[in-house]
N, C-alpha and C positions, 0 to 999 in steps of 0.2 A: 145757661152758663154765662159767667162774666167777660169772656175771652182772654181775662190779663194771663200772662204769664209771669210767675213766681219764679224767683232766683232761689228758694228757700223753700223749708217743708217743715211744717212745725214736729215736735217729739212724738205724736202719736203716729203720724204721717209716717214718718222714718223707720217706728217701729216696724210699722205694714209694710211698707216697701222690704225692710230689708228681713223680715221673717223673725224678726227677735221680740220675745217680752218685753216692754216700755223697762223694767228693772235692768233689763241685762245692757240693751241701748244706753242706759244713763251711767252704769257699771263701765260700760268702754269706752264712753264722753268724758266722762269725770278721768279716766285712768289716764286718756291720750289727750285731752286740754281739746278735743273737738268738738262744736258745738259752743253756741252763744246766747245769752239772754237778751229776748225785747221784750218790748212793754208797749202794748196798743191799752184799746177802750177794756179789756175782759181782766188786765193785771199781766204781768212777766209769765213768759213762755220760753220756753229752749225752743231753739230753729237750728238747724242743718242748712249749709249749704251744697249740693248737688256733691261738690268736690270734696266735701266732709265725708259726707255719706260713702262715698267711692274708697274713701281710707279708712272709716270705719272697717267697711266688707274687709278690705284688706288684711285688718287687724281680726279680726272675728273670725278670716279662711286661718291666719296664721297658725291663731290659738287653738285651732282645733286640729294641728298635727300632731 
């Protein structure tokens, strides 16, 4: 392992972590404006920040009372 630590977690990452379909994750991104696009060597990727992620959950416990 690299040792770096990331401030960020790309879309797949986030799906894993927070137990959702990559559809349903982009479904709650697109809806709440959370999540961002970069662009390294591979082409544009959505990333989450730790603190996205944390509002996501939020929004995803909500929706499901």
């Amino acid at each position: 392992m690299s040792g770096q630590i990331h401030d960020h977690v790309d879309e797949q990452r986030a799906a894993v972590l927070l137990g959702l379909p990559k559809a349903e994750l982009r479904r709650f991104s697109e809806a709440s404006g959370l999540g961002h696009v970069e662009t390294d060597d591979q082409g544009q990727k959505v990333v989450f920040t730790y603190e996205e992620l944390r509002r996501i959950c939020l929004l995803v416990a909500q929706s499901s009372k």
